[in-house]
C-alpha positions in Angstrom: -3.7 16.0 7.9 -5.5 17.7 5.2 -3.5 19.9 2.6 -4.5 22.0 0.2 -2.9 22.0 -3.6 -3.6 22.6 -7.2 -5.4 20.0 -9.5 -2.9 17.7 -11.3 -3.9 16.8 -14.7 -2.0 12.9 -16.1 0.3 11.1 -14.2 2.4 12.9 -12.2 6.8 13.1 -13.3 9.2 12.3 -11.4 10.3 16.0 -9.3 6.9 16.9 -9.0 5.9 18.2 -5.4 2.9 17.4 -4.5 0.9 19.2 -1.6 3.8 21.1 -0.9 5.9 18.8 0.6 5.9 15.3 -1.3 8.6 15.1 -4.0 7.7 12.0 -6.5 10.3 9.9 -6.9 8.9 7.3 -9.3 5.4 5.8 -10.4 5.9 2.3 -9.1 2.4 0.6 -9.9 -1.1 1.2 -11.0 -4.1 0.1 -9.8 -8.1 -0.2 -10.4 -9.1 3.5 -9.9 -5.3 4.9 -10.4 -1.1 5.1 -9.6 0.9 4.5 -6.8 4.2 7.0 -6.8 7.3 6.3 -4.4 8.3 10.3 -3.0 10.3 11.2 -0.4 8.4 13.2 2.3 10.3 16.6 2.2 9.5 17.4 5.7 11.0 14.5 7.4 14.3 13.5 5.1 14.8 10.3 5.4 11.0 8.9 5.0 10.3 7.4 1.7 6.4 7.4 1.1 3.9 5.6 -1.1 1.0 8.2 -2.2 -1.8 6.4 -4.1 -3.5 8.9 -6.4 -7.2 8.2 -7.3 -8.2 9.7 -10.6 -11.7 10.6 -10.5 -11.4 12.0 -13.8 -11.2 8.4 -15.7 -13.8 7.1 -13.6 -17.7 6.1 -14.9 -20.6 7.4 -11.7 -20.0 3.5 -10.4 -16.5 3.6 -10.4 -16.6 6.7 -8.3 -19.0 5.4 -6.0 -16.8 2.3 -5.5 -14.2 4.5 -5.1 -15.3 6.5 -2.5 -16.0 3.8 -0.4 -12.7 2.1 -0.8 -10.9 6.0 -0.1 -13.1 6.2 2.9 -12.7 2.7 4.0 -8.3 3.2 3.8 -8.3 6.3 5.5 -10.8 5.7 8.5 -9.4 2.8 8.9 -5.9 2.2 8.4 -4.7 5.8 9.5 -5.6 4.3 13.3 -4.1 1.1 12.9 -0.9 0.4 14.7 0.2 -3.3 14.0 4.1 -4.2 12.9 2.2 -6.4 9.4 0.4 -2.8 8.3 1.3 0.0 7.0 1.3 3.0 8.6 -1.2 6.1 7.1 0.5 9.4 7.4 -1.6 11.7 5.5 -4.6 12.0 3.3 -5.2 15.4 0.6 -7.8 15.7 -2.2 -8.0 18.1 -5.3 -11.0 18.8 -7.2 -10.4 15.2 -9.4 -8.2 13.6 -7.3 -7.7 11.7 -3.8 -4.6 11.3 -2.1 -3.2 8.6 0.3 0.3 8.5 1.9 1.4 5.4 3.2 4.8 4.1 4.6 6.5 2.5 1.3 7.2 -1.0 1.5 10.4 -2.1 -0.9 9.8 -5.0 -2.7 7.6 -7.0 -4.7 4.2 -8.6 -4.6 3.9 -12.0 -3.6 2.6 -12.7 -7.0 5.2 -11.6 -8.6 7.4 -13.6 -5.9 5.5 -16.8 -6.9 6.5 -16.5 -10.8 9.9 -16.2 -10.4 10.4 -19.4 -8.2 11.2 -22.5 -10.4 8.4 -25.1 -9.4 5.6 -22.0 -9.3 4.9 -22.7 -5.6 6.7 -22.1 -2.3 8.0 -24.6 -0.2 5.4 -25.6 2.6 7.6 -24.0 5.3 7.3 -20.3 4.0 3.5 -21.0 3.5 3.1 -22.1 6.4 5.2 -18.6 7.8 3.3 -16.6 5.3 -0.3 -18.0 6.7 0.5 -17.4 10.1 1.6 -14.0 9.4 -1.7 -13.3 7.3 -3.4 -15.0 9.7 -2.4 -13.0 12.4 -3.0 -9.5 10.3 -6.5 -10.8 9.9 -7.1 -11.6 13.4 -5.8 -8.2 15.0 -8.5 -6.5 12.0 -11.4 -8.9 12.9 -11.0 -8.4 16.7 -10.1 -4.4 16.7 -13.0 -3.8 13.7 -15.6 -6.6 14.2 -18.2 -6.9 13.2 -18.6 -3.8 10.6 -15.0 -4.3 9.0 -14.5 -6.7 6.3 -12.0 -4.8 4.8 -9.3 -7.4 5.0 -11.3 -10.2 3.8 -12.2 -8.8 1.2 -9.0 -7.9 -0.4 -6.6 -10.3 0.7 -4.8 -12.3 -2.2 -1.2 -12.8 -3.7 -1.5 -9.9 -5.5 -1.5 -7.6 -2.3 0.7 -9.1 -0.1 3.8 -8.5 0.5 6.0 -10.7 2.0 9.8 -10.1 3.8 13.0 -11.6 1.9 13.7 -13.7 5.1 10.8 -15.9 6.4 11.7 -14.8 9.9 10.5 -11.4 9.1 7.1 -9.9 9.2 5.0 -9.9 6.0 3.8 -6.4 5.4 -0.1 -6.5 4.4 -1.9 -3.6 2.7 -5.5 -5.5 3.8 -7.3 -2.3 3.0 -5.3 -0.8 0.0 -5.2 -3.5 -2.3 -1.6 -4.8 -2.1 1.0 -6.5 -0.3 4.6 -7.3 -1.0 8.1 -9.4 -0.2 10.3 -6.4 1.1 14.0 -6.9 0.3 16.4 -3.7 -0.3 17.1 -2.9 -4.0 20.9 -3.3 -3.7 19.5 -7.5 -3.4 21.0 -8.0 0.2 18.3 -9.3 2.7 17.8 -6.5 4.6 14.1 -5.6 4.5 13.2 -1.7 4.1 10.0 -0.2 6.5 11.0 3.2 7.3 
């Protein structure tokens, strides 16, 4: 799971490849300790991955210790999770100022960001009620599979990492333990939500 690569130096352009076999796409977010880039895993095609880059570079000795933990804490623990509402950890990579984490990309947006856009700036009890369950659900399977040590999930589970699914029969994708979650819907707008 470990690669080897050269140290990067600023946020990384679209084309780069990254440990040899991740070509970035697009940066498509940033976060407390650093970026999230969309790449296409050039050893398997057709996967579309989300790497999250931590720059230790830009952080202060506190900020690196919290980071540490929270690197730690994502790849321990989500790389042997298997649950339909998590994404799935495929590989982890440092260089000598930066960590790497490559996750399954979730299309979409948060459900913050859902929220804003709707007219009345809430949902309508229904999908609440289908977004708690599925939450509730994500939160269970961590508490019984990680109890009593994890808290993980608690801890940063909010609108602004969750992602739900464009239809509320879907599942809502939670990153418990990477700081985000999002509403999947394809970009061309149909319903059709993309987890590959």
């Amino acid at each position: 799971m470990h690669a080897q690569l050269l140290t990067t130096v600023g946020p990384l352009d679209a084309g780069t490849l990254l440990a040899g076999r991740y070509r970035i796409l697009a940066k498509v977010g940033e976060g407390g300790f650093g970026m999230v880039y969309k790449a296409r895993d050039t050893h398997h095609k057709r996967r579309l991955v989300a790497i999250k880059q931590i720059d230790l570079g830009a952080l202060g000795p506190r900020q690196i210790i919290e980071a540490t933990d929270s690197y730690n804490r994502e790849v321990t623990l989500l790389s042997r999770l298997s649950h339909p509402n998590l994404p799935r950890v495929y590989d982890h990579f440092t260089d000598p100022t930066h960590w790497y984490l490559v996750m399954q990309y979730i299309e979409g947006e948060t459900l913050e960001d859902y929220l804003k856009r709707t007219k009345e700036g809430h949902l309508p009890a229904k999908e609440v009620c289908t977004i708690g369950v599925q939450l509730t659900n994500v939160l269970r399977f961590l508490n019984l599979l990680h109890r009593p040590r994890s808290n993980t999930a608690r801890r940063n589970s909010n609108s602004s990492n969750s992602w739900t699914e464009c239809r509320p029969q879907t599942p809502l994708a939670v990153r418990a333990a990477c700081g985000r979650s999002r509403k999947a819907c394809s970009p061309s707008g149909n319903d059709t939500p993309s987890r590959k």
